[in-house]
C-alpha positions as CSV (number, residue, x, y, z in Angstrom):
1,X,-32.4,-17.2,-21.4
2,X,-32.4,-13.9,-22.2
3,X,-29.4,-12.9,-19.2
4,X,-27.4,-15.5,-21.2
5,X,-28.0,-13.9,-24.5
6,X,-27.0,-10.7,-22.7
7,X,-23.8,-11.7,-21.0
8,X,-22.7,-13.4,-24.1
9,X,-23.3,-9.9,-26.5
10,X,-21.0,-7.9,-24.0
11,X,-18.6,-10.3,-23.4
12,X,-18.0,-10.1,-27.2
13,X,-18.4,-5.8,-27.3
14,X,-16.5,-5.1,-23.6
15,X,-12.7,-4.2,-24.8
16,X,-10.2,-7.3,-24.3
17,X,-8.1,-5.1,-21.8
18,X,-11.7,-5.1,-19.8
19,X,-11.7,-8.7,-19.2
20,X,-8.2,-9.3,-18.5
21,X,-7.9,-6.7,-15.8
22,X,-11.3,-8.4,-14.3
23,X,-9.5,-11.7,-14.7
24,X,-6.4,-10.4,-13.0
25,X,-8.0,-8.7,-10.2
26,X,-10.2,-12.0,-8.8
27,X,-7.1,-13.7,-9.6
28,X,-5.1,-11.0,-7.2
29,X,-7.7,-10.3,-4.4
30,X,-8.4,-14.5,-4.5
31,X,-4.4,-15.0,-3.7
32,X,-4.8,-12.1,-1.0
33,X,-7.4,-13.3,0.8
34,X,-5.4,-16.7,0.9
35,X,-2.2,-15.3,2.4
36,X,-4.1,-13.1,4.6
37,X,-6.5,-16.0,5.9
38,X,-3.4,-19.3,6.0
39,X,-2.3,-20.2,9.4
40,X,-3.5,-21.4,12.9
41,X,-5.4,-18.6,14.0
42,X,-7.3,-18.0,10.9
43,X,-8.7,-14.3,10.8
44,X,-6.8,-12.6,13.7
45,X,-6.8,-9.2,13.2
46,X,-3.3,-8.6,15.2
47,X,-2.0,-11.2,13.3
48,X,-3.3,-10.2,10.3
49,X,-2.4,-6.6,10.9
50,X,1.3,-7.1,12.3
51,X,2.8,-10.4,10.6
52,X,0.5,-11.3,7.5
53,X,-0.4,-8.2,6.2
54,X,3.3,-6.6,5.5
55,X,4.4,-10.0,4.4
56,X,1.9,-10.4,2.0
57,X,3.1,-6.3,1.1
58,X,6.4,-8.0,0.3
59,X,5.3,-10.8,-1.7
60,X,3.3,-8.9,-4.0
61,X,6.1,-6.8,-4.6
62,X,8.8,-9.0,-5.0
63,X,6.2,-10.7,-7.6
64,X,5.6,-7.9,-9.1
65,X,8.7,-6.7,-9.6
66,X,10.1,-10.5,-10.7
67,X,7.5,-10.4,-13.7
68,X,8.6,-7.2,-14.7
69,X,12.6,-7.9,-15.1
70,X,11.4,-11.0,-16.8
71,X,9.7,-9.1,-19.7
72,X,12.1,-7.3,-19.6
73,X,14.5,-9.5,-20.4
74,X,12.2,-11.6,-22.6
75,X,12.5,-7.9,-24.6
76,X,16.1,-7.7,-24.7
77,X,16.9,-11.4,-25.8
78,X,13.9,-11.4,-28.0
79,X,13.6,-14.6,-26.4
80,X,10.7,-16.7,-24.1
81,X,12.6,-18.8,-21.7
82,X,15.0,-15.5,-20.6
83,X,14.2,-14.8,-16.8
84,X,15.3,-12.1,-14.7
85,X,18.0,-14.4,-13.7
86,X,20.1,-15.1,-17.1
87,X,22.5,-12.2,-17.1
88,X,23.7,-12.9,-13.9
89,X,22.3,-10.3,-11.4
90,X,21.1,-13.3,-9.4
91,X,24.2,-15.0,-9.2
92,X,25.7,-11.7,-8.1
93,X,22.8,-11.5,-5.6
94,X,23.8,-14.7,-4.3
95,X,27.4,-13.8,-3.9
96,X,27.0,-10.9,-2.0
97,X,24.8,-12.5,0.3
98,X,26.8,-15.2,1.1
99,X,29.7,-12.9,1.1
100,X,28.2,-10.5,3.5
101,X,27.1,-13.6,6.0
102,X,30.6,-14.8,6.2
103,X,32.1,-11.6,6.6
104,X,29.8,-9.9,8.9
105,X,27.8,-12.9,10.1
106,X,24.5,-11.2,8.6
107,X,22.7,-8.0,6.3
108,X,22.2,-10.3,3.0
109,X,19.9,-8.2,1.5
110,X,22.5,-5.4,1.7
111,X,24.9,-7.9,0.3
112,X,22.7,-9.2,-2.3
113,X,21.5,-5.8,-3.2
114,X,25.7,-4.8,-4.0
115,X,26.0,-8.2,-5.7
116,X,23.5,-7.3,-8.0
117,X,24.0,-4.3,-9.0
118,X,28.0,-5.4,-9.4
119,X,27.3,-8.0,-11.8
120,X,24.8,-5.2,-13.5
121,X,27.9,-2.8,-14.2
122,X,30.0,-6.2,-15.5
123,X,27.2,-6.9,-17.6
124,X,27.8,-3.3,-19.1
125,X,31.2,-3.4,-19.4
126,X,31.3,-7.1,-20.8
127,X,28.1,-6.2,-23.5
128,X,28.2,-2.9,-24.4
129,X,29.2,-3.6,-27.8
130,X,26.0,-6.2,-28.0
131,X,23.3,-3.6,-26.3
132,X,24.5,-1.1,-28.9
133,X,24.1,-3.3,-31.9
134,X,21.1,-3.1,-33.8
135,X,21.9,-7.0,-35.7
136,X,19.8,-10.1,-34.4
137,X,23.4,-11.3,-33.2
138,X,23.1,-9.0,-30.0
139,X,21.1,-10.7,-27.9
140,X,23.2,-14.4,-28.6
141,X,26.2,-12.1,-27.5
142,X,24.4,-11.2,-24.9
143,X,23.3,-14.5,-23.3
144,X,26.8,-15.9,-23.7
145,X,28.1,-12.8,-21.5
146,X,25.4,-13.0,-19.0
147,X,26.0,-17.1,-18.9
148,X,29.9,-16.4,-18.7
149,X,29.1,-14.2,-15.4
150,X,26.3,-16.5,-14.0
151,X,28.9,-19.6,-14.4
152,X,31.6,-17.4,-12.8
153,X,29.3,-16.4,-9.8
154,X,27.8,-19.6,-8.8
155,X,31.4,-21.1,-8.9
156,X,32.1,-18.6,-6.1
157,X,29.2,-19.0,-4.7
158,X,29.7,-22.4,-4.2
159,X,33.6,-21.4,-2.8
160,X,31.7,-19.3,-0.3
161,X,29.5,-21.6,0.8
162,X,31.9,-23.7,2.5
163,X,32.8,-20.8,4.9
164,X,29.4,-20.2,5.8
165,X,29.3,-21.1,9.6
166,X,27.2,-24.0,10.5
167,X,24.6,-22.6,12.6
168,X,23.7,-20.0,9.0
169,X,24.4,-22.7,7.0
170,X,20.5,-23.8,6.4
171,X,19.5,-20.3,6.7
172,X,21.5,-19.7,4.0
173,X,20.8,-22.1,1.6
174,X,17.2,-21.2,2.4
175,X,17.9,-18.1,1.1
176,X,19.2,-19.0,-1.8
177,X,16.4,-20.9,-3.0
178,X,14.0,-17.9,-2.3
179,X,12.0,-17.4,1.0
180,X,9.7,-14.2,2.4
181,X,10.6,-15.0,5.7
182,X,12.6,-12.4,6.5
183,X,11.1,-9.8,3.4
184,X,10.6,-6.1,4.7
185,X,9.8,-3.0,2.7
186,X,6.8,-4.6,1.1
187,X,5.3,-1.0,0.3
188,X,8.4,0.7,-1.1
189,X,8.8,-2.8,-3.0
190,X,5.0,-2.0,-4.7
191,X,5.3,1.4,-5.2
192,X,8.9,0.4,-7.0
193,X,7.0,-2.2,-9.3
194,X,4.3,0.7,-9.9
195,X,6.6,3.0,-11.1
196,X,8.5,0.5,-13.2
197,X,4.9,-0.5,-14.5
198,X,4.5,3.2,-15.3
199,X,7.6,3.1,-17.3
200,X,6.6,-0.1,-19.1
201,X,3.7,1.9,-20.2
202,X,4.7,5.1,-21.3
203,X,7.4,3.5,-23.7
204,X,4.7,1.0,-25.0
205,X,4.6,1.6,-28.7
206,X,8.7,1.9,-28.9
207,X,8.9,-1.3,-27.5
208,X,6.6,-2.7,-29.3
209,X,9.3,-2.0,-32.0
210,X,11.7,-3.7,-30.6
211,X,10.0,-6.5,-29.7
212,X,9.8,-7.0,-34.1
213,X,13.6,-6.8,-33.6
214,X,16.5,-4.8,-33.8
215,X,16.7,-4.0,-37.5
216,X,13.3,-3.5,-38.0
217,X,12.8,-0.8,-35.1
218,X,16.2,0.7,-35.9
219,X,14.5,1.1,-39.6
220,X,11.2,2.6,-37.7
221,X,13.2,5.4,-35.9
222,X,13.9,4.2,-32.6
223,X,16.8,4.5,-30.6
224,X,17.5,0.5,-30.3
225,X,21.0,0.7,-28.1
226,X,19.2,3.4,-25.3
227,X,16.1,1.2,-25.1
228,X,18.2,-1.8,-24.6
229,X,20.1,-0.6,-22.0
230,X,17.1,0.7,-20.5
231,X,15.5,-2.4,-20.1
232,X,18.7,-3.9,-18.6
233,X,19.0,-1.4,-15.9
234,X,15.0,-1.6,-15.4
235,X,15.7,-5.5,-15.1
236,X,18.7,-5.4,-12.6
237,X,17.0,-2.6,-10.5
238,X,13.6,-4.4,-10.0
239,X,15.8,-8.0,-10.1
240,X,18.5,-6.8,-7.1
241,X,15.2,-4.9,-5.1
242,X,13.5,-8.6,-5.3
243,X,16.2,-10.4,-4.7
244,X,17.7,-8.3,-1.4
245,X,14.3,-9.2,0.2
246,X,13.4,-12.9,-0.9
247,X,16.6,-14.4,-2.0
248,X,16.7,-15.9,-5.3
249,X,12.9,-16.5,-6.1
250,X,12.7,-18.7,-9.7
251,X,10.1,-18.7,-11.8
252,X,8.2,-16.3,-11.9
253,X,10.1,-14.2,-14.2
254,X,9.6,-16.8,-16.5
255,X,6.3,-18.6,-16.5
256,X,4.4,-14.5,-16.0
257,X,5.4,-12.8,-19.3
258,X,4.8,-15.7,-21.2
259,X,1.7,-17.2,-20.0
260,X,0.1,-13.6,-21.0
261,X,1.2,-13.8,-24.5
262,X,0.1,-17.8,-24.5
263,X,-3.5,-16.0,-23.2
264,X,-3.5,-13.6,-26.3
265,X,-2.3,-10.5,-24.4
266,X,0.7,-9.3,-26.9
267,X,0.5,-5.8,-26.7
268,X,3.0,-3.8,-24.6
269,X,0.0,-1.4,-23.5
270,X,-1.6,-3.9,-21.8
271,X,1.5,-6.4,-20.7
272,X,3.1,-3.1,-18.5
273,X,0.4,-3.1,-16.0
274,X,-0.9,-6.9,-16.3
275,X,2.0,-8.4,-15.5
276,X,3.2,-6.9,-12.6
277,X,-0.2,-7.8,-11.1
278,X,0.0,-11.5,-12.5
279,X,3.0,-11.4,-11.0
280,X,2.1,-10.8,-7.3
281,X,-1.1,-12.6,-7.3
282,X,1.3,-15.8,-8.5
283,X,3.6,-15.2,-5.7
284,X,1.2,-14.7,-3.2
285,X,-0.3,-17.9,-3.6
286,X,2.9,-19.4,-3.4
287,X,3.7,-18.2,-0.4
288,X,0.2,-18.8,1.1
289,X,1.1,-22.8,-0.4
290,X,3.9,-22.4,1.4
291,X,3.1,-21.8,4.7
292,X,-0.5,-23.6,4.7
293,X,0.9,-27.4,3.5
294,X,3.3,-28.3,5.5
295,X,1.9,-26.1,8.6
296,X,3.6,-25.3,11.0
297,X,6.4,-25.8,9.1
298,X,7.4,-23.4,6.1
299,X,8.4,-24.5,2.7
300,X,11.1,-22.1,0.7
301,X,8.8,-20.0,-2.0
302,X,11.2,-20.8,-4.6
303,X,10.6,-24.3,-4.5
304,X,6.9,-23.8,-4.8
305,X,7.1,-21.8,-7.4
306,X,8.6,-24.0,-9.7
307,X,6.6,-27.2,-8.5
308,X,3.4,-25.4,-8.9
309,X,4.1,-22.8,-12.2
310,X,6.3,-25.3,-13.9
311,X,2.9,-27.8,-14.7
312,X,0.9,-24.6,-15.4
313,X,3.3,-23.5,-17.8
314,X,3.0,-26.6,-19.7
315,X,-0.6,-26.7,-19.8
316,X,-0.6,-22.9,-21.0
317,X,2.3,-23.5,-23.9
318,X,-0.1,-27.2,-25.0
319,X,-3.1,-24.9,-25.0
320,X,-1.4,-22.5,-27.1
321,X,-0.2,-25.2,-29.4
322,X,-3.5,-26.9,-29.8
């Protein structure tokens, strides 16, 4: 009785950013321990070591760094369903990829990675006028550019498809939908999210500012047409480093940002570092989904994603409504 009455007087003194980060860390070592563990041979330390272990590096990153361009974005549009995805660096991704396979018969995450960052300087070029405004029209200009280039890309991308060779052809479109088959770099992709987490984190209070709205933090003394473009190229970088490795993972972007502001979390400070790590442990489980349900056979990531955060989602935005 008197353990109970313990427990309940610091769970109501610890700080809040005390329980999340304990919340997020089971939640992130329990998705670990799943990717490292799924598969025939269970605990293999070779296996582990040489196939599970940088894969699981990859996935966390690519997580990682998905959650980040999506609050990101979610910053820019001033918007909760705005992904990493809706200005059209992952249609460009795509492009490139499929560009790069029919020209050269491989290196898609070299062509997804030019894609990207191409339909990043469009975006630029296209919205400069929006990211510099400081009215609450700029980020409806903005979505209509970054739909205009998405529409534009996945047109082409289609076009391209047909010219994709038959042996690549599934390959391909298992690519597109977001697979960790073939991810590498999973350490340079972490320490990327880390730094970009960093970032986050040391511009907290101005983007708390902006997240008010344009007008209002303009009013307050911040730069709103630098920060903008700041979190666009923070969004393409992490989005074109995710997408060069996985393909086009969905999702995650979308369901991260939001389910922590559906839990209470709605303060930059603590969203920088928690949703990176939300982030990775989602993905990981994911891809430890993927590999363990169907074994031996692997399902594409981006599928799971959606079929398992999409329900989630729900439950979190009824919870919140309740």
């Amino acid at each position: 009785m008197e353990l109970s009455a313990a427990f309940r007087i610091a769970r109501r003194t610890a700080p809040a950013s005390a329980w999340l980060a304990l919340i997020v860390g089971v939640l992130l070592l329990a998705a670990l321990a799943a990717e490292l563990s799924v598969g025939a041979a269970g605990w293999s330390w070779l296996l582990v070591r040489e196939l599970r272990l940088p894969r699981a590096l990859a996935a966390a990153g690519v997580g990682a760094l998905l959650a980040e361009a999506g609050l990101a974005m979610q910053l820019v549009l001033r918007n909760p369903l705005a992904d990493p995805y809706v200005l059209g660096a992952s249609g460009g991704a795509g492009l490139g990829a499929l560009l790069m396979l029919v020209l050269f018969g491989g290196m898609l995450g070299l062509g997804s990675l030019l894609g990207a960052l191409a339909a990043l300087g469009l975006l630029l070029l296209l919205g400069q006028r929006a990211l510099a405004a400081t009215d609450e029209q700029a980020p409806a200009q903005l979505i209509l550019v970054g739909a205009m280039l998405s529409a534009v890309f996945s047109a082409c991308s289609t076009l391209t498809l047909a010219l994709v060779p038959d042996r690549a052809l599934r390959g391909a479109v298992f690519w597109l939908v977001g697979s960790l088959s073939g991810a590498g770099w999973g350490w340079l992709l972490c320490l990327l999210a880390g730094v970009l987490a960093g970032v986050l984190g040391a511009a907290a209070r101005s983007l708390d500012r902006v997240a008010l709205g344009g007008e209002q933090a303009w009013l307050l003394g911040e730069p709103v047409g630098r920060l903008r473009v700041g979190l666009v190229l923070l969004a393409a970088l992490a989005t074109a480093a995710a997408v060069a490795q996985a393909g086009a993972v969905g999702f995650v972007g979308l369901v991260v940002p939001h389910a922590l502001r559906l839990c209470g979390v709605q303060r930059m400070r603590q969203q920088a570092w928690a949703t990176p790590l939300l982030g990775a442990a989602l993905l990981l489980a994911a891809d430890a989904l993927a590999r363990g349900v169907a074994s031996p056979y692997e399902l594409p990531v981006g599928a799971v994603t959606a079929l398992v955060g999409a329900p989630l989602f729900v439950l979190l935005l009824l919870r919140g409504q309740a």
